[in-house]
Structure formats: C-alpha cells, structure tokens
C-alpha positions as CSV (number, residue, x, y, z in Angstrom):
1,X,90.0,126.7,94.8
2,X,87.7,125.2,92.3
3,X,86.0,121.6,92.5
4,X,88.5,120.6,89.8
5,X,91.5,122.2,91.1
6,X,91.1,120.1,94.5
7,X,90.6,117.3,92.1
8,X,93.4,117.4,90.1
9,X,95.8,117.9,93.7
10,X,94.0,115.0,95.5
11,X,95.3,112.9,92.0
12,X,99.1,114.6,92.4
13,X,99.3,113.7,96.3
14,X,97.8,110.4,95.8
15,X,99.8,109.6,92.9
16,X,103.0,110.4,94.6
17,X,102.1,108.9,98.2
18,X,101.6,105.7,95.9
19,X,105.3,106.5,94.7
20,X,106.6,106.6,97.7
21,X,105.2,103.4,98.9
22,X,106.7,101.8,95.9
23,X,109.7,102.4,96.5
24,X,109.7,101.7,100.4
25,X,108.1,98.4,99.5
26,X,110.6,97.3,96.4
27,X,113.5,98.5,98.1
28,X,113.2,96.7,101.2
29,X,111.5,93.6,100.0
30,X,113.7,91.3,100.7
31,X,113.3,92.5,104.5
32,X,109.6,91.9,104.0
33,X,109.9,88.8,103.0
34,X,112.1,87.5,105.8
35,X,110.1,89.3,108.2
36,X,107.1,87.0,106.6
37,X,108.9,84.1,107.6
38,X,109.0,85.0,110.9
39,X,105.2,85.6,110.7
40,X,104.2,82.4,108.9
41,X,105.9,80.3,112.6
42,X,102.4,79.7,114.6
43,X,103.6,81.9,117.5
44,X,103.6,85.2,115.2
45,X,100.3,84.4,112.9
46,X,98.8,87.3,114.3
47,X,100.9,89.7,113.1
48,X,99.3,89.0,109.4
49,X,96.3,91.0,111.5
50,X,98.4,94.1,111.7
51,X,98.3,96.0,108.7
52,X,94.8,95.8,108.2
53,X,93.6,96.5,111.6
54,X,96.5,99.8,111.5
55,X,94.7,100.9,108.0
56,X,91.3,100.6,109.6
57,X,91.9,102.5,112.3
58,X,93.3,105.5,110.1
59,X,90.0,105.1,108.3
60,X,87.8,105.5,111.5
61,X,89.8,108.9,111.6
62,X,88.9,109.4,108.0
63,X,86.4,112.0,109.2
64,X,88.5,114.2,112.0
65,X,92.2,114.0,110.7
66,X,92.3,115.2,106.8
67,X,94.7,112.7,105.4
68,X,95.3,114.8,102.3
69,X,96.2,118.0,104.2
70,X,99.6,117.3,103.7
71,X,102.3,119.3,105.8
72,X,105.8,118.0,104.5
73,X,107.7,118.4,107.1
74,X,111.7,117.9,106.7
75,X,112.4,117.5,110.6
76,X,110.6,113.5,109.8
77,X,113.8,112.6,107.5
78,X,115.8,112.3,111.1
79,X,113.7,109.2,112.1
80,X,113.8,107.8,108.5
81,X,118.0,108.5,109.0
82,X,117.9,106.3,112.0
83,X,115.4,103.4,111.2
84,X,117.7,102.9,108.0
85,X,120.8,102.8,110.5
86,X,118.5,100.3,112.2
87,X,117.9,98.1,109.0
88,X,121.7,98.1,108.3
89,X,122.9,97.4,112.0
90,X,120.2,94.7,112.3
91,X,121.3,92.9,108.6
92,X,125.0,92.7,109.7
93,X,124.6,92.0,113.2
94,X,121.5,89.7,112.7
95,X,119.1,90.9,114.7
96,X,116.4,91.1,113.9
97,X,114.1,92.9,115.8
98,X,116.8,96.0,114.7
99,X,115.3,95.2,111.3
100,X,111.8,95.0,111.3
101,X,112.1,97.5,114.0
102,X,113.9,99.6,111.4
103,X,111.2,99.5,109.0
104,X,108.4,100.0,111.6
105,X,110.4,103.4,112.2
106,X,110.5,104.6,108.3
107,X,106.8,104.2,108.2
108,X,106.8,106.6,111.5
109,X,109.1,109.0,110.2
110,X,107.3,109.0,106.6
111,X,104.0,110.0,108.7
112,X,105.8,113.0,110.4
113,X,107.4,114.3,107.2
114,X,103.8,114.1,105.8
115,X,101.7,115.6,108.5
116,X,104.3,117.3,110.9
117,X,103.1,118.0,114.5
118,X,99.6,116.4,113.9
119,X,101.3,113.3,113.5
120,X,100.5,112.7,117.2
121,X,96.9,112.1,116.3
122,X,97.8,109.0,114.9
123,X,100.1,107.8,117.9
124,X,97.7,104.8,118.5
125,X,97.9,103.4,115.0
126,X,101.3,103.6,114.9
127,X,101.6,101.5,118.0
128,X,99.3,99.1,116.6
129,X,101.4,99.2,113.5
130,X,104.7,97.9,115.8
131,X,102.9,94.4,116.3
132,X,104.5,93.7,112.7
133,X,107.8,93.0,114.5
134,X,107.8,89.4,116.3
135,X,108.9,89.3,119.7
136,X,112.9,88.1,119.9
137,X,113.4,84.5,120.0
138,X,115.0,84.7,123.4
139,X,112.2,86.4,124.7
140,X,110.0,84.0,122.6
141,X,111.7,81.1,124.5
142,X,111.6,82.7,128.2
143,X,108.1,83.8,128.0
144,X,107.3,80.5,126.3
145,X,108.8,78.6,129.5
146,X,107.8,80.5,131.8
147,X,103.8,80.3,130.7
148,X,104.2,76.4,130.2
149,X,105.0,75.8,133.7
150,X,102.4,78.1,134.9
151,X,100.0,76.7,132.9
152,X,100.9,72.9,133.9
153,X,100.8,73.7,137.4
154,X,97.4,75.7,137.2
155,X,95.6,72.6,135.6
156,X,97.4,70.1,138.0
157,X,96.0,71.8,141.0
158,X,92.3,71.9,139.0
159,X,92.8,68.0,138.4
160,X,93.7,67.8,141.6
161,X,90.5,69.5,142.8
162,X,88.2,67.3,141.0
163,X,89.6,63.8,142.4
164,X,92.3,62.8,139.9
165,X,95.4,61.2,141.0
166,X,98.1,63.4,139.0
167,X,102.2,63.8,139.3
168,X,103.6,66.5,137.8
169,X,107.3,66.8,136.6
170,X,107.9,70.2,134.7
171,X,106.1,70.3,131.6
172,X,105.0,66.9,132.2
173,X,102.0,65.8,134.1
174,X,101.6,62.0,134.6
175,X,97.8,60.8,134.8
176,X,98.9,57.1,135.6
177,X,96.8,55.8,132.4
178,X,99.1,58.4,130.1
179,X,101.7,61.2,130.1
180,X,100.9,64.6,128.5
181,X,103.7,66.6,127.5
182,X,102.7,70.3,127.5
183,X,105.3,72.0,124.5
184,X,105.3,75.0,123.7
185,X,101.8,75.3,121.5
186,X,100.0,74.9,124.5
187,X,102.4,77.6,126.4
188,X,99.9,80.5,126.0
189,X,102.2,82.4,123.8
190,X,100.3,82.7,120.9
191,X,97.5,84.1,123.1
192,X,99.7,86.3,125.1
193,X,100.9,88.9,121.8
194,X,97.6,88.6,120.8
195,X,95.9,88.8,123.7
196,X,97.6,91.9,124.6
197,X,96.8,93.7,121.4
198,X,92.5,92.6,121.6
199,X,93.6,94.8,125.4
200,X,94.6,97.5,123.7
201,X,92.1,97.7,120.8
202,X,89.0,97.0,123.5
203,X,91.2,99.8,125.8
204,X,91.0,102.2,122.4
205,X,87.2,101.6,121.4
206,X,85.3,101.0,124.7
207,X,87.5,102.9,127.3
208,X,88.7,106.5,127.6
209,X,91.0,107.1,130.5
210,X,94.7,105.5,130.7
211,X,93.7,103.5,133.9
212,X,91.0,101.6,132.6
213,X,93.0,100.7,129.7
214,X,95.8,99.5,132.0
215,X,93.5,97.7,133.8
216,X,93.0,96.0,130.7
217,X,96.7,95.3,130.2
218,X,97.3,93.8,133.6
219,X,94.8,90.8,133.0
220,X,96.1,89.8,130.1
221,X,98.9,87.6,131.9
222,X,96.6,85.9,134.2
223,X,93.6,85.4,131.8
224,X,96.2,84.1,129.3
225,X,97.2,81.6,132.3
226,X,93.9,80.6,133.3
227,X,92.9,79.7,129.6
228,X,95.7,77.6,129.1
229,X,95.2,75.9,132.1
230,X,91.6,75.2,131.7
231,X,92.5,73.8,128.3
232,X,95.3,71.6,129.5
233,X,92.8,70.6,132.4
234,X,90.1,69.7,129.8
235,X,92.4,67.8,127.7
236,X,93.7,65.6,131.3
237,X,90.3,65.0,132.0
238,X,89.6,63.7,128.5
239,X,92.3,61.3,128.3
240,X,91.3,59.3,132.1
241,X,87.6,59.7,130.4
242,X,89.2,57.4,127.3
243,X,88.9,60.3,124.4
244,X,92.5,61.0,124.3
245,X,92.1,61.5,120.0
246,X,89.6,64.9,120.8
247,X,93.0,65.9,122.5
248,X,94.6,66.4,119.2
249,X,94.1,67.6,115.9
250,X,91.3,70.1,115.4
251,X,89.8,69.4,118.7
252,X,92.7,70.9,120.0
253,X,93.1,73.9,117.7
254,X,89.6,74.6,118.3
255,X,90.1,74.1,122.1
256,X,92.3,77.1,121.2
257,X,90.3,79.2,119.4
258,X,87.5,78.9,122.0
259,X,89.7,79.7,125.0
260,X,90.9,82.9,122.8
261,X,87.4,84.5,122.1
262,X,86.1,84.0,125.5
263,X,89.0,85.6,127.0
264,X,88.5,88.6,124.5
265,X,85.1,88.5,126.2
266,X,86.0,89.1,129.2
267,X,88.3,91.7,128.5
268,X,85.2,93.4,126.3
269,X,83.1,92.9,129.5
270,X,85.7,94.5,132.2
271,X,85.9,97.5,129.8
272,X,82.1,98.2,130.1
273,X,81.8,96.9,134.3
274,X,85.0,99.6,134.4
275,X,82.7,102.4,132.4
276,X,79.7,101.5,134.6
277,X,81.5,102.2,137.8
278,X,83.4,105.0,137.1
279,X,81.5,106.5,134.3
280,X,83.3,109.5,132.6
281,X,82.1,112.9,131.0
282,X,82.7,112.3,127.1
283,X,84.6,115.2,125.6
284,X,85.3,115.6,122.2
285,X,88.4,117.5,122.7
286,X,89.9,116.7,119.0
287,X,86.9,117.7,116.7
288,X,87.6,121.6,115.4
289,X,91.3,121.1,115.8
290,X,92.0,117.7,112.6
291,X,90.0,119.0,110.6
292,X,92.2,122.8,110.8
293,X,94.5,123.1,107.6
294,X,97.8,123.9,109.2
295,X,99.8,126.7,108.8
296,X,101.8,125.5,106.3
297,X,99.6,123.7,104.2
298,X,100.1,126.3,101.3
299,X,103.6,125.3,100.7
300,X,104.5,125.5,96.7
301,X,105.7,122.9,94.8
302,X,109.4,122.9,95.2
303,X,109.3,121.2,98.8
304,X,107.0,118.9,98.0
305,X,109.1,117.4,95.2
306,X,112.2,117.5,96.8
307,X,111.0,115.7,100.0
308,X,109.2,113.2,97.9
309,X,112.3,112.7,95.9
310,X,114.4,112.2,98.9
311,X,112.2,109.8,100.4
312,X,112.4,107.5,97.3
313,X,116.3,107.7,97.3
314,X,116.3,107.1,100.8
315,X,114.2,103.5,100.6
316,X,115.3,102.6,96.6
317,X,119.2,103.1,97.4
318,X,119.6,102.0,101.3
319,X,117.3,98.7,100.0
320,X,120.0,98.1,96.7
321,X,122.8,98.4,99.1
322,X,121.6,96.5,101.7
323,X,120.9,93.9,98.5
324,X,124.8,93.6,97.5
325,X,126.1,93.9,101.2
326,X,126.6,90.3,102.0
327,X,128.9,89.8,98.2
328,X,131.0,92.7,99.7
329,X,132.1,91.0,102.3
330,X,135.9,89.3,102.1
331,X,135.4,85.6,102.8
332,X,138.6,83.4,103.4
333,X,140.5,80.8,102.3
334,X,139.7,77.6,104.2
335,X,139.9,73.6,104.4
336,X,136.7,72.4,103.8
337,X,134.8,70.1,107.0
338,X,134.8,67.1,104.2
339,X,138.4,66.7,105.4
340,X,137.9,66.6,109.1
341,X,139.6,63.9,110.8
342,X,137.4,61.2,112.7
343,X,140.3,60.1,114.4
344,X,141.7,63.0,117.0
345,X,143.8,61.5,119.3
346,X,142.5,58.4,121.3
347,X,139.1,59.5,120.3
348,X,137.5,57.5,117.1
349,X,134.7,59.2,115.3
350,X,132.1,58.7,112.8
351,X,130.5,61.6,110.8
352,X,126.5,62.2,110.7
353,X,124.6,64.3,108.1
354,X,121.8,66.8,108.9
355,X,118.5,66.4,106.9
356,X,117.4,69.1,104.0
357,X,115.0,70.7,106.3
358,X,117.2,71.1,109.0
359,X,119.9,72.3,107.0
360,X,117.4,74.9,105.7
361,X,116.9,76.2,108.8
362,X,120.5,76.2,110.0
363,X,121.5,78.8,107.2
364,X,125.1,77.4,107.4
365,X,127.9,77.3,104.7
366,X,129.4,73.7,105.4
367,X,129.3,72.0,108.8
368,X,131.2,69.3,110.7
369,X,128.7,66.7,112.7
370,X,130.1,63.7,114.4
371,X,130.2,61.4,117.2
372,X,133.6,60.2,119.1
373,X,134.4,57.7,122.0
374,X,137.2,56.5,123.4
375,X,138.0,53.2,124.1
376,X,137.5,52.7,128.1
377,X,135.7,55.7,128.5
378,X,132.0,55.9,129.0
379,X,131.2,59.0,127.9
380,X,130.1,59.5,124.1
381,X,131.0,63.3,122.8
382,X,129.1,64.6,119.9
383,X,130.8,68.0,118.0
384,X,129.1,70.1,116.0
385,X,130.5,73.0,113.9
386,X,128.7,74.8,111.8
387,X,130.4,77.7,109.5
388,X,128.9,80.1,107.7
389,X,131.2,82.5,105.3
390,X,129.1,85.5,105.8
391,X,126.3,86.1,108.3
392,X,123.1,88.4,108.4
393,X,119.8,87.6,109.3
394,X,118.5,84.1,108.6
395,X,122.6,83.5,107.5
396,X,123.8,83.3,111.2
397,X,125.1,81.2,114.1
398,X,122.7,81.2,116.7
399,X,123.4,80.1,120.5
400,X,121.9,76.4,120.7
401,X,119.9,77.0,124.3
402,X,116.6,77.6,122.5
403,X,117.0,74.4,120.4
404,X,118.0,72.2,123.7
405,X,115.0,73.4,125.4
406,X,112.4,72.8,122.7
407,X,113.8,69.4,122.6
408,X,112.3,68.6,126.2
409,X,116.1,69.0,128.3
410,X,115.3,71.4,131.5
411,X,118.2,73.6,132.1
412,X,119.8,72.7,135.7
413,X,122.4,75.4,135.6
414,X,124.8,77.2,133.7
415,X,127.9,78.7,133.9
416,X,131.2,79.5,132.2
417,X,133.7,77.7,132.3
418,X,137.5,78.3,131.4
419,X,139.2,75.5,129.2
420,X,143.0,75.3,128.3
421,X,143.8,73.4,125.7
422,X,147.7,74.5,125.5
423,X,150.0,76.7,127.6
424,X,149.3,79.8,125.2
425,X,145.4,79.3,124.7
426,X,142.4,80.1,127.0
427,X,139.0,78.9,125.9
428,X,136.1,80.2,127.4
429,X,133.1,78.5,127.2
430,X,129.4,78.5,128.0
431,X,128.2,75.2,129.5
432,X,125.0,74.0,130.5
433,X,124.1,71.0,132.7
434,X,120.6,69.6,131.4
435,X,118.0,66.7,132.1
436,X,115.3,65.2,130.8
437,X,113.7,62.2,132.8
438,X,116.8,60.3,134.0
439,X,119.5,61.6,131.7
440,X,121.7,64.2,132.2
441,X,123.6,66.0,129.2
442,X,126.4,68.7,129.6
443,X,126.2,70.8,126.5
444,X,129.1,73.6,126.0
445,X,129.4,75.7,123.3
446,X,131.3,79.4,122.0
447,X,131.6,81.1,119.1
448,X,134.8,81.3,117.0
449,X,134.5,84.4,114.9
450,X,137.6,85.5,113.0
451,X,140.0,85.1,115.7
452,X,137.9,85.2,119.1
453,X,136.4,83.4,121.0
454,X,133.0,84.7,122.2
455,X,130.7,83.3,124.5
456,X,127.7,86.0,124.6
457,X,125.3,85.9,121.4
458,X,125.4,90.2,122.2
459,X,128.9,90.3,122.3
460,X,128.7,88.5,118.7
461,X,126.6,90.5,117.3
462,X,128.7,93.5,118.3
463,X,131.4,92.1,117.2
464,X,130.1,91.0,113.6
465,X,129.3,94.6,113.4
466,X,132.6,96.0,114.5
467,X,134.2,93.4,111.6
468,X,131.9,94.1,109.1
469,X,133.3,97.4,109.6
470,X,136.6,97.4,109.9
471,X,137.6,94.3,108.4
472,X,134.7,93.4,105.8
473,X,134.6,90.2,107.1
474,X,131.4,88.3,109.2
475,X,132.3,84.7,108.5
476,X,132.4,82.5,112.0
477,X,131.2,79.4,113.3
478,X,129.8,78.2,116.5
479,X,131.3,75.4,118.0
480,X,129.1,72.8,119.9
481,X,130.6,69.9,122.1
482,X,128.4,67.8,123.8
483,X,128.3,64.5,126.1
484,X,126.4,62.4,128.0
485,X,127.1,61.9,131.6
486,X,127.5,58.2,133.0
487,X,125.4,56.7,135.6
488,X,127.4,57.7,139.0
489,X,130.1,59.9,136.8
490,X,130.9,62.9,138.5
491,X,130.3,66.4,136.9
492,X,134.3,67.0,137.9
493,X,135.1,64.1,135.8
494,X,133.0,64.8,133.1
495,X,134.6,68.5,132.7
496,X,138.1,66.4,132.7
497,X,136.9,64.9,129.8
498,X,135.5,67.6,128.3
499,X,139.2,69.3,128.7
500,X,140.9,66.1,127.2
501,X,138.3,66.1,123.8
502,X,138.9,70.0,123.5
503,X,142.6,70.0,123.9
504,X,142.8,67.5,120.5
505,X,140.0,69.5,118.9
506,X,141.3,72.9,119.2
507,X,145.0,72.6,117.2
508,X,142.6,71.8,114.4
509,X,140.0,74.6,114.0
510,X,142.0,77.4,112.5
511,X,142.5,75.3,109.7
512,X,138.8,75.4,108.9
513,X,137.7,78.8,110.7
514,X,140.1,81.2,109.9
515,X,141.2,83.6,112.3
C-alpha cells in the first residue's frame, strides 16, 4: 500500500471515529450535562481530571498499540445494548450511577467493536475512564461520616498529646476558648476518590506486580485519615494560639491542598521503597504482539460502514428517545397544595415557603410546607410534601436522611414503624430518632407513589420502573412528618402523637397524590 493510500485511510477512519463521537456526544448530552453537575459539587471536582488523564494514557501507548489498526468487531454492540439499558433504567428509576455508569459502558463497548480482543490492552484506561461516575450519594454520606469521626478523633487524641485540654462530642471538639465543627469538607472525602486514583496511577507508572500496587491501595484509607487529622489538629492548635481567621478561607483550602500532595508523596515514595526491596526482572512482554495487524484487519468496506452506521443509530436514537421520555409519561389530575387546609382537626397550621435555591435543588412540581400545634400539646409537627408529576434523575424524591445529617442531627436509631390511621389503612413508615446538642427530633417519612406506600428509596426506584412500564406513570411524592420531642416527653408519647397528626393527615392525601 502506497504512502498516499495509508493517507487517504488514516483520513476515512479518523473522519468517521470523529462521527461516531458526535453522535455519542449530542445524543446523550443532556446526560453529560447532569453528570457535570454532579462534578461541579466539591466532593467530585476531580473527576474533571478524568478524561484527560484516560486520553493521556492511550497516548503513552501511542507507540505499542496501533490505534488505527482498526478490527470492527460486532461481538462489542452487546455491551453498547446493555450500557443503553443502563442509561434508560437509570433515567426512570433515577439513579444515577445506572446512568453515567451506562455511558462509561458505551465507551467500553465502542473500544471492543473497534479493536476486538486487543481491547484488553487498554483495560487500565478504561478503569481510569470509570472515575467519571461520582460515587452514590448514600455512599457519599456513609463514607463522608464515617471519615469525619475518624478524623476528629485522630486529631483529639494529637491535641491531647501536646497538653490541650479538649472534649469531644461527635464531629464536635470543644477547645474551651471555641468550638470547631468538623462538616463534611474536612471529612477526607474529597481526598479519599482522589487519593485512590494518584494509588492507582503511581501503582501503573512506578510499580509492576499486582501486590505492590495493592499495597498502594490499602494506605490510601489511613493516609487519607492521618491527613485530615493532622489538618484538623493544626487548625485546634491555631485557634487556642489566637489565629482562628488562618482557619478559614484560603488558609484552609490550602491547608488542603498541602495535605493532598504530601500524601501523593508518600504513596510515590512507598512505590520506589517497594521496588527497592523486592526488585523485579523488567520484561517487555507486550512489544512484538500491539504493534501485530490482526487477522482481520483486511476487512472490506461493507462492515465497516454498517457497524459505524449502527453505532450512530444506536447513541443519536436511544439519546432522542430518552429526550421525549419524561412528556410520555401520563400525569394525573390533582388538587393543587395551594388548597391544603392549615386547619386538620385540632391541629392549627401556618404554611412556610422554600427559597429559589432550595427549590432548585428539590426538583419538585408543587409542595406542601407547614407547621401545626395543638393547643395543650407541646409538641410542634412540621409536614412536608413534596410532589413531583414525573420523576428521573435530578426530577425525583429523594429519602431526607442525607439532608438531616448534613444539618448537624446524629442519627440515634432507626426503625420502622407501623401507623394506622383507619381500620382499613396500614402506613408504614421509616422513623428516625435524632439529636443534636440537647434536642432531640423524631423525623418519619415514606413515599406515596401512585397508590403505595414505600418506605425503601430501592424499592422506589423499582417500582418507578415497573410503573413507568406498565402504567406510564412516575409521578409520587415523599411525605415528611416531623416533631420536636419535649423536655421529659416520652418516645411512646411522642409516637401517640405522631399517630394522632397522621390519622387527620392521611384522609387528605389522595386528593393531591393520586393513587
């Protein structure tokens, strides 16, 4: 084949890889931009880090795996099949991990149809490539929890060490002078993700055996710890020193920043202590075998087309149709929450209204949000309904746990608990008994969704799918009761008024969630 010829085919495969793209990226870019959202919160800025780093790794390979050697394989339209199944289930269920998840796995299976078997070459990117998908807000939350109470305790015990009087009360450690409150910034979470992908790219470029790079893996918890702790320790010692302002503000982002790149040191360190001690024999066992024109690399022009042509169907139509879903949807007739009494029985109510920007974020359609008390009884009970005529992703009702807990209430326990508000109705709810300082809230809430009531966020999800299904219908609301419990009240008496507010409440809900 002449100079020109290759040329001239280099121009055709590049030209219709760019074709591809296109239509991966316009079909599904209204999941890209929500999946951008989720990227722009502070826990998931490093995934803006991912596509370049996954690009630059392929180009390290630039000279071993011939990227326009292209094998069109058919066998990688069954991943692309499934990752769209992925995108659709994740829309109407809203999840979405299932989505981004979704598109991770079309870029996989567009990989194997273009290079077949030696698609395993590029396994590493690939995994790289999956730290475009932010971890799940419940995971978010637990890990988030979990590392802010390590973290508080570490730094206590190194206050502690050095002669400072300190008391420590969950995420809150009292210095006498001043209280610091350590939220969820200074959790270690935003290290952790990227933390563990700096282990895997030191594991990929400084280490060669599986071990070493595990190794690499298993500190990431505790080094993540120890930073965090060190930080919150610095910051302690700080505010008894009278520079409480350095303990904010850039000082504090750039407390951050330093505590990242030194643990990334360490980790680059480890990698070359591990590869001093246990040295290994460095064989090229790729070289001669990427750079091998498989068999089928002479393949005409007729499979070629067709694949290409089936790709862009694939991403153009599944993204238009995932476009309209939501307007497909049947939505109900309904009273509107305008209309909701604030008077229910005994119990007198006045109506509060949600700011812009936390409407933005609530995604809902209308919403009831009000306060009642009963005269004689001590207990104020605020109800919160929000509805939403469709849901997908960012368009849902979402279990309020998360939202408690980043408002500074520590979960005592939780449990579910069976409410009848008639003789022909059982309610089951999720409650939760909470505190924060000397306060104690019991927060119950479930899901009414087109007839049921749900308590499990999976079991809604499942069963927005099943609907969407076989009824074309995803509107639902969650349904969010609340109170205060009294100095000396018991938690018996407290669920007897919880049963009392619920048994008025309930009679009126069809009328403005319908069944």
């Amino acid at each position: 084949m002449t100079h020109i010829s290759v040329l001239k085919e280099n121009k055709i495969i590049w030209s219709t890889l760019l074709i591809i793209s296109a239509c991966f990226i316009v079909g599904y870019w209204p999941v890209f931009q929500k999946l951008m959202m989720r990227w722009d919160s502070g826990d998931n800025s490093y995934c803006y880090l991912i596509i370049p780093l996954f690009l630059y790794i392929c180009w390290d390979k630039k000279n071993t795996f011939k990227f326009l050697d292209i094998s069109w394989n058919p066998w990688g339209l069954l991943p692309i099949l499934m990752s769209i199944g992925l995108i659709i289930i994740g829309e109407i269920g809203s999840v979405e991990t299932l989505l981004y998840t979704g598109l991770w796995g079309c870029v996989v299976g567009t990989v194997a149809v273009l290079y077949g078997l030696r698609s395993r070459h590029l396994v590493f990117p690939l995994i790289i490539l999956f730290f475009i998908v932010p971890l799940p807000p419940f995971i978010n939350k637990m890990l988030t929890f979990k590392m802010k109470m390590a973290a508080s305790t570490l730094s206590v015990e190194m206050l502690r060490a050095v002669g400072v009087s300190v008391m420590q009360e969950g995420n809150i450690i009292d210095l006498g002078i001043e209280q610091m409150q350590v939220v969820d910034a200074c959790s270690g979470l935003r290290y952790f993700m990227s933390m563990i992908l700096m282990a895997l790219l030191v594991g990929y470029f400084f280490t060669k055996t599986w071990w070493q790079r595990a190794i690499l893996l298993v500190l990431v918890v505790p080094l993540t710890i120890v930073m965090n702790g060190l930080r919150i320790f610095a910051t302690g010692i700080l505010t008894i020193n009278g520079h409480k302002e350095l303990a904010h503000g850039f000082s504090h982002d750039f407390a951050g920043w330093l505590g990242f790149m030194a643990a990334g040191a360490i980790l680059v360190f480890v990698s070359f202590l591990l590869k001093k001690i246990w040295p290994y024999s460095k064989v090229d066992s790729v070289k001669g075998t990427l750079n091998k024109k498989t068999a089928d690399s002479k393949i005409g022009l007729a499979k070629p087309v067709v694949l290409a042509l089936i790709l862009c169907f694939l991403f153009a139509g599944s993204g238009y149709a995932l476009r309209g879903m939501s307007s497909s949807f049947i939505r109900p007739e309904r009273m509107t929450f305008e209309s909701f009494p604030m008077k229910i029985g005994e119990w007198e109510g006045k109506r509060e209204y949600l700011s812009e920007e936390i409407l933005n974020s609530l995604w809902s359609d209308d919403y009831v949000k009000a306060y009642y008390q009963k005269k004689g009884a001590p207990n104020v009970i605020y109800l919160f309904v929000p509805f939403y005529e469709y849901q997908g992703t960012r368009h849902t009702a979402h279990a309020p746990q998360s939202c408690l807990l980043g408002g500074g209430w520590a979960l005592i326990n939780s449990k579910e608990y069976v409410a009848r508000p008639d003789h022909d109705s059982e309610v089951r709810m999720r409650t939760m008994l909470m505190e924060k300082g000397s306060a104690r809230l019991l927060s119950s809430y479930f899901f009414f969704q087109r007839g049921r009531v749900i308590t499990s966020p999976w079991a809604n999800k499942f069963y927005l799918i099943w609907d969407s299904i076989t009824k074309r219908r995803t509107d639902g609301a969650l349904v969010r009761i609340e109170m205060g419990i009294a100095q000396g009240q018991s938690i018996d008496e407290t669920y007897a008024v919880l049963d009392d507010f619920l048994a008025r409440v309930w009679p009126l809900l069809p009328d403005y969630v319908p069944k």
